[in-house]
C-alpha positions as CSV (number, residue, x, y, z in Angstrom):
1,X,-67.2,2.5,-42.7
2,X,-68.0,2.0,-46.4
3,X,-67.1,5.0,-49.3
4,X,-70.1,5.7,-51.2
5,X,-70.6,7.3,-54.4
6,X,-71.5,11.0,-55.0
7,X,-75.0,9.8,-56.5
8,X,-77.3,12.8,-57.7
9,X,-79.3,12.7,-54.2
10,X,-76.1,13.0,-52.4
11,X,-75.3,16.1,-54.5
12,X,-78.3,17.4,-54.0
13,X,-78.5,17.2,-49.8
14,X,-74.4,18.6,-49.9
15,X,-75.4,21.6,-51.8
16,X,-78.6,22.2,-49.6
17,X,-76.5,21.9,-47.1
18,X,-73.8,24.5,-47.9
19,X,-77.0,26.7,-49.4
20,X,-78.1,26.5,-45.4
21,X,-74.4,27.2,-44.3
22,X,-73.3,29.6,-46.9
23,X,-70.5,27.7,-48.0
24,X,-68.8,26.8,-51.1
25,X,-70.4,23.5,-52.3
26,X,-66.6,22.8,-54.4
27,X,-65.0,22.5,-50.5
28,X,-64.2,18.5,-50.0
29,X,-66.3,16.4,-48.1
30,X,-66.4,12.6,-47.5
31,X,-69.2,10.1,-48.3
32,X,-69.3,7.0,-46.2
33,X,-72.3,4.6,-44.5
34,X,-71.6,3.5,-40.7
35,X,-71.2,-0.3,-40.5
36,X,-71.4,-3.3,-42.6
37,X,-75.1,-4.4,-43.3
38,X,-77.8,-2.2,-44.1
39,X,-79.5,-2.5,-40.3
40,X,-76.3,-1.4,-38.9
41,X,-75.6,1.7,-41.3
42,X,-79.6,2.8,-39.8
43,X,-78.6,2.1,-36.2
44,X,-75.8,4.1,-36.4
45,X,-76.8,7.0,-38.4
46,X,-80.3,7.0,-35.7
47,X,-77.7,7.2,-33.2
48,X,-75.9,10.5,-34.7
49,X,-79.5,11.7,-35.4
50,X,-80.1,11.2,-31.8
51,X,-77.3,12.8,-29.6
52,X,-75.2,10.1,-28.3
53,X,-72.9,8.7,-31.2
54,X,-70.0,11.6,-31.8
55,X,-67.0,9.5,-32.9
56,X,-66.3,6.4,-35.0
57,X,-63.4,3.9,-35.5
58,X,-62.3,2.5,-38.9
59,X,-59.0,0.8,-39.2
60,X,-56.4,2.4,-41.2
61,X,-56.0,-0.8,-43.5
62,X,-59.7,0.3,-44.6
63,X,-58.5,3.8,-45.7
64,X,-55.6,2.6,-47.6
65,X,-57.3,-0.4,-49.1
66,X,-60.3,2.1,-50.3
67,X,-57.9,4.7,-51.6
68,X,-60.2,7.4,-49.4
69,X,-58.2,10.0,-47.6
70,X,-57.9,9.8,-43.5
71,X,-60.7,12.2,-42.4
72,X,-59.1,16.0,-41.0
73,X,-60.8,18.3,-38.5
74,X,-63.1,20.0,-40.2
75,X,-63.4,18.4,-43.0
76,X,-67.7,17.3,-43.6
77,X,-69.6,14.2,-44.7
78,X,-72.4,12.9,-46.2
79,X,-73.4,10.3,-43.5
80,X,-75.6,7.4,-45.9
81,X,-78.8,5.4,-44.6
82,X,-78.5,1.6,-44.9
83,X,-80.4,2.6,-48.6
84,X,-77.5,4.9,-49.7
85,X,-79.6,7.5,-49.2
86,X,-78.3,10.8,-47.4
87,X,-79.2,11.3,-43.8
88,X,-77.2,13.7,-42.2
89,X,-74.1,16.0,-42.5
90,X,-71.1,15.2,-39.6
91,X,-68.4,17.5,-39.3
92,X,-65.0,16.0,-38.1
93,X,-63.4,17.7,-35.0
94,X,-60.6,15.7,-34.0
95,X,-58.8,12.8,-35.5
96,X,-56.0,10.3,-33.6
97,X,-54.7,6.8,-35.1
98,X,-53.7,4.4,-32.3
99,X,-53.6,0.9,-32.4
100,X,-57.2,-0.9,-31.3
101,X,-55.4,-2.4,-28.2
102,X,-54.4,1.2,-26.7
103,X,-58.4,3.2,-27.3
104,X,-59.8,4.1,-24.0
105,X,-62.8,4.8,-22.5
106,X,-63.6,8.1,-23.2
107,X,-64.0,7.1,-26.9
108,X,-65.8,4.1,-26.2
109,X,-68.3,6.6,-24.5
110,X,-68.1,9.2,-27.6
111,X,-69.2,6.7,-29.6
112,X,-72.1,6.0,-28.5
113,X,-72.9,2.5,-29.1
114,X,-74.6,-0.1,-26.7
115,X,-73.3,0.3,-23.1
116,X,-70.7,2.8,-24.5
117,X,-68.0,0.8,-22.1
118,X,-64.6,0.1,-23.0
119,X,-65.2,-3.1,-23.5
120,X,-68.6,-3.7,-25.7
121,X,-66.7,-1.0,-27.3
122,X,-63.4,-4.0,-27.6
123,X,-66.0,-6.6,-28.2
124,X,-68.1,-5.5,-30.7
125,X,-65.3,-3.5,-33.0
126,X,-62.8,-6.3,-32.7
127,X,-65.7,-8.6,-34.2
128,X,-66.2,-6.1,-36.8
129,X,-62.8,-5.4,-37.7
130,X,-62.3,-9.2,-37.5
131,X,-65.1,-9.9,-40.3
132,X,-63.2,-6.5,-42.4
133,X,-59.8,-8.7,-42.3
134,X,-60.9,-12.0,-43.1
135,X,-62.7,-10.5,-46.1
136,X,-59.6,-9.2,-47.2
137,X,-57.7,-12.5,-46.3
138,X,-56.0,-11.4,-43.4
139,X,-56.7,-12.2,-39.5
140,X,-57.0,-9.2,-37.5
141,X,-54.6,-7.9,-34.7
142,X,-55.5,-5.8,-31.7
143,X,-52.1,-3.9,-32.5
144,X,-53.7,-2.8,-36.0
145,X,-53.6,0.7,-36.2
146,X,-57.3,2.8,-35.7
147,X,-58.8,6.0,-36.8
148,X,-60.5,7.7,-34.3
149,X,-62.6,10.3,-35.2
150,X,-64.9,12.8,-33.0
151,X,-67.7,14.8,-34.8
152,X,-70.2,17.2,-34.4
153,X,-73.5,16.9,-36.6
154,X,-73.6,20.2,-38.4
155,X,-77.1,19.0,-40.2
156,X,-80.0,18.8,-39.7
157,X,-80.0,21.1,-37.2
158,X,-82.2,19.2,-34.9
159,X,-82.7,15.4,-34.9
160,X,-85.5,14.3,-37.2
């Protein structure tokens, strides 16, 4: 998960959002892209889009290093395209921190991804997380503390 910038068309879709919702558009919400590369930031927000991707995984490290506040049930984001473009509107339900070694199987399968098994779910994140360390200089460890966070998409409405 990347922070992105509150850029004029992300302003614009949060406060057609809460228009649609008839919410205060001062209320906090996060702005963040799935993933590392463009492709994957698009595969994962299609995958919210669609239905099967309700959680994601970032690892603490990446909150504290960005400065960006853990996410907190009901709290909303601006879910970015691999463009920075606004695609969607999440809205977190639950949040847990655990270290990566200790996630199970049910949040493999709430996030979505591949297979959705435990472990692709091991495979793939601990190659992801391992690329996030070694940018930062450090070698990832499977006892690394994890935020886990379910959503719901609260917009659209419907996929697109």
């Amino acid at each position: 998960m990347t922070a992105g910038r509150r850029s004029p068309a992300v302003r614009t879709f949060w406060e057609a959002f809460c228009r649609a919702r008839s919410m205060s558009p001062e209320r906090r919400y996060d702005v963040f892209a799935f993933g590392d590369t463009p492709a994957l930031a698009d595969e994962l927000l299609a995958l919210v889009l669609v239905g099967p991707k309700r959680a994601t995984a970032a690892l603490v490290l990446d909150f504290e290093r960005s400065g960006d506040p853990l996410p907190e049930p009901g709290v909303h984001s601006v879910v970015l395209d691999g463009r920075g473009e606004p695609g969607c509107v999440i809205r977190t339900t639950e949040v847990e921190v655990k270290p990566f070694d200790q996630v199970d199987a049910r949040f493999a399968w709430d996030e979505g991804e591949d297979d959705r098994t435990l472990e692709t779910w091991r495979k793939w994140h601990g190659r992801y997380f391992a690329r996030q360390c070694a940018g930062w200089g450090i070698t990832f460890d499977e006892g690394m503390p994890v935020v886990l966070e379910r959503f719901e998409l609260a917009w659209p409405d419907r996929p697109r």
